[in-house]
N, C-alpha and C positions, 0 to 999 in steps of 0.2 A: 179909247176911254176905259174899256173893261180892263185892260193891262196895267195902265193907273190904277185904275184903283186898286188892284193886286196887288201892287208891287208897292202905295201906301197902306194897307193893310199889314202886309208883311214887314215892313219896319216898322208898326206899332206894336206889332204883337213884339216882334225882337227887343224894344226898347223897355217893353212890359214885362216878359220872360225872362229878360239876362241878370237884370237885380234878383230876382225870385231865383232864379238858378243858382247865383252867386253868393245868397245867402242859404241854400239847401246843401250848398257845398262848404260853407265856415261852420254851420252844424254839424255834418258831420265828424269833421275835421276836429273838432272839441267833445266827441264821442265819448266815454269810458271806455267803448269798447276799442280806440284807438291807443287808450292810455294800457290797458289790462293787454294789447297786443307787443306793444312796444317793452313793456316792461317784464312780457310772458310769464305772467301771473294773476290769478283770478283771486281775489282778495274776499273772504267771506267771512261776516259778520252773522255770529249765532251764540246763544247762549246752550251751555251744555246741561244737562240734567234734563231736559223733555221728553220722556219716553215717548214712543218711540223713535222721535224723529232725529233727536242730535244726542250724545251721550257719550261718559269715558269709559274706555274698557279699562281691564287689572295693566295692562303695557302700558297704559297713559293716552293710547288714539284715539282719535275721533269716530265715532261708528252709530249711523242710525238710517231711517229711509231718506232725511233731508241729504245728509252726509253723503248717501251713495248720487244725490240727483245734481247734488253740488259737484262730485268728482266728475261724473256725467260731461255736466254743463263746459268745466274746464278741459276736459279730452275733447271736446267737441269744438274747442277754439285752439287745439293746440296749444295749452299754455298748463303752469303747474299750479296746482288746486294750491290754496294757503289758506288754511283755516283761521279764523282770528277769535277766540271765546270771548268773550264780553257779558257786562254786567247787564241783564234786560232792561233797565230803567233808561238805563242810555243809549240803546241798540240803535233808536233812529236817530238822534244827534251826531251819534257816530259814524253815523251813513253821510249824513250832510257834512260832517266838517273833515271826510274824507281819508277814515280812518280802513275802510274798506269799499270795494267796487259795489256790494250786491248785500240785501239781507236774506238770507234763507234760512229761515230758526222758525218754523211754526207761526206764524207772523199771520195774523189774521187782517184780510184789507177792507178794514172797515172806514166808515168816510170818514173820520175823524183823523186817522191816519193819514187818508191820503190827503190831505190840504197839506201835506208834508214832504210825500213821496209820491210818487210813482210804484204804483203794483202790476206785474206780469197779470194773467189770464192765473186762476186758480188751478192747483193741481190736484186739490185735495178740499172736501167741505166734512166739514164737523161741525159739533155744534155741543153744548152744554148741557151737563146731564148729571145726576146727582148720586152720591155715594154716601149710603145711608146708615147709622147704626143700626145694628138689629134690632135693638130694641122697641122701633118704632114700624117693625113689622104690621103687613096690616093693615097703619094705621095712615102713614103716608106714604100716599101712591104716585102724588108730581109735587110739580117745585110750586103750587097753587096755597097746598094744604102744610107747606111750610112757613106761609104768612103770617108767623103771630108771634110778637115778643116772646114767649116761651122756648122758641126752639133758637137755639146758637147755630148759624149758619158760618163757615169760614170757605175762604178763596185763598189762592197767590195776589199780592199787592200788581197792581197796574197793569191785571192783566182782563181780558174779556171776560171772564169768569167773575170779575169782581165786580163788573160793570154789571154783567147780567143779576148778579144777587142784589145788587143797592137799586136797579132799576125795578124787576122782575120781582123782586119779595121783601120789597123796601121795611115792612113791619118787624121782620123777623132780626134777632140780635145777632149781629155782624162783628165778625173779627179776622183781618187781614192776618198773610203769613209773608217771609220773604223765597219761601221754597216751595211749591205745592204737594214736595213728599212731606212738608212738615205739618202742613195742613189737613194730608189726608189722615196723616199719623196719629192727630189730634180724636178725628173721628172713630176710626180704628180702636183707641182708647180709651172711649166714652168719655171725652172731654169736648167733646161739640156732637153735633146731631146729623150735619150733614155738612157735606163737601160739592160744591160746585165748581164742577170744571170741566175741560174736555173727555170727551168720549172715550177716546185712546186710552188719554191715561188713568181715567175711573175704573177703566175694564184691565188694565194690568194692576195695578192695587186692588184689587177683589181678587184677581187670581193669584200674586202674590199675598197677600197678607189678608185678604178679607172673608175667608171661610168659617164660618158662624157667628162674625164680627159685624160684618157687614152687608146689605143687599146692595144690588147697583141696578139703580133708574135706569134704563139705556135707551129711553127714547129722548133724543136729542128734544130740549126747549127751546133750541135759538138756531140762527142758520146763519154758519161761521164759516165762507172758505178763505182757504188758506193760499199766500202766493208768495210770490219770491220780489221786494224791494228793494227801487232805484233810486238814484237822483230824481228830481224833477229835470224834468226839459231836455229828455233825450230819447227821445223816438226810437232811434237808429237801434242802439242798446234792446228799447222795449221790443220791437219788432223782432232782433234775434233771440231775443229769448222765448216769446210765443209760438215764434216756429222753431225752437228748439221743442218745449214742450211738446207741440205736437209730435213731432217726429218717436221723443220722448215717451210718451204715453201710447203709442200706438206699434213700435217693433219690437214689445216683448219683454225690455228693462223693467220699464215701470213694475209693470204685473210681477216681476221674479223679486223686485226690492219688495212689493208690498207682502206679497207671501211669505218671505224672509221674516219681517218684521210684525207684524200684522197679525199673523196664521200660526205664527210658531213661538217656540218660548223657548230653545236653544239657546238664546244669546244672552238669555237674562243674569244666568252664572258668571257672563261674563263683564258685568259693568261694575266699574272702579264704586265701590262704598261708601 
């Protein structure tokens, strides 16, 4: 009797198991990361100009810390990196309608995002911080005591920065850019009051262009991490990339890119005008 029922046991489970198997095998099988093997090409979606992460040099290449983590990713599948530049407004549509495998442009995965995409494990968190005229030395000290129609606040169009200013300091007069150099140039100018954006690049326009011009907030107001953008509905994909990262962030790359970029100002001579 014990053998019966062992031996019904095990055909139910086998009857229950082999659809479930059968369908973890047509997923992967519809992978990206089967399409980006076969095709040995790692297709990447990013817009250029975001210090420090993605940016042109005077040659015409692509060079920043996103750019080194993307060549990375591609050596680490065997296949050849292909960078694709693109318009930010459309970066995620272009993921979806398959214009490239992966997004890695600064790409903040907020929930709003992802009812869209798929985000890896974060490799990198920032957050919003404010680059101020001098003028107002003093007098504002956070993005609180910029609440008041008097002061002209500007951001990049569609990006977190814009979200946190219409959210975060809803009173204050708002005016989008389509560049965040154009935005912060604005302030730099005395023609707005302050610049909300990322930390990164509030702290290289202060050290580029913002000496007696400008103070810079640098205590982050929002908590922004940043990760690398898939398709929906692919595991397989997600999964190598997180143990990519790990591996990534822990044998020494990581740390020599962010140093590179991050710590030094070397390369700044070197980006295309």
């Amino acid at each position: 009797m014990k053998k019966v029922l062992i031996s019904l046991f095990a055909m139910a489970f086998l009857l229950v198991s082999v659809p479930a198997f059968s369908a973890d095998i047509n997923l992967a099988r519809t992978s990206t990361l089967e399409t980006i093997l076969k095709n040995k090409q790692l297709r990447v979606g990013f817009e250029s100009g975001y210090m420090p992460f993605e940016m042109t040099n005077t040659n015409g290449q692509y060079m920043g810390f996103d750019v080194d983590m993307a060549k990375a990713l591609a050596k680490s599948m065997g296949v050849k990196y292909a960078p694709i530049n693109t318009a930010w407004d459309g970066i995620i549509p272009g993921l979806v309608t398959d214009k490239y495998d992966i997004i890695i442009s600064g790409i903040t995965c907020n929930q709003e995002r992802n009812l869209a995409v798929n985000f890896s494990d974060p490799y990198i968190v920032v957050g919003q911080t404010i680059l101020l005229n001098n003028k107002h030395k003093g007098v504002v000290k956070s993005y609180k005591d910029l609440n008041d129609p008097k002061f002209t606040i500007v951001s990049r169009l569609g990006t977190t920065g814009e979200q946190a200013a219409q959210r975060m300091i809803p009173r204050a007069t708002y005016k989008s850019f389509e560049a965040e150099a154009e935005a912060a140039m604005e302030v730099i100018q005395g023609n707005a009051d302050a610049l909300i954006y990322d930390l990164p690049f509030c702290q290289i326009m202060q050290a580029q262009h913002g000496n007696g011009k400008t103070i810079f907030l640098d205590t982050p107001f929002t908590y922004e991490p940043l990760a690398m953008a898939i398709k929906k509905g692919d595991p397989d994909f997600l999964n190598f990339l997180n143990n990519f990262l790990r591996q990534y962030k822990n044998d020494g790359r990581y740390e020599r890119s962010y140093n590179k970029w991050f710590k030094t100002s070397d390369w700044q001579d070197n980006i295309k005008k």
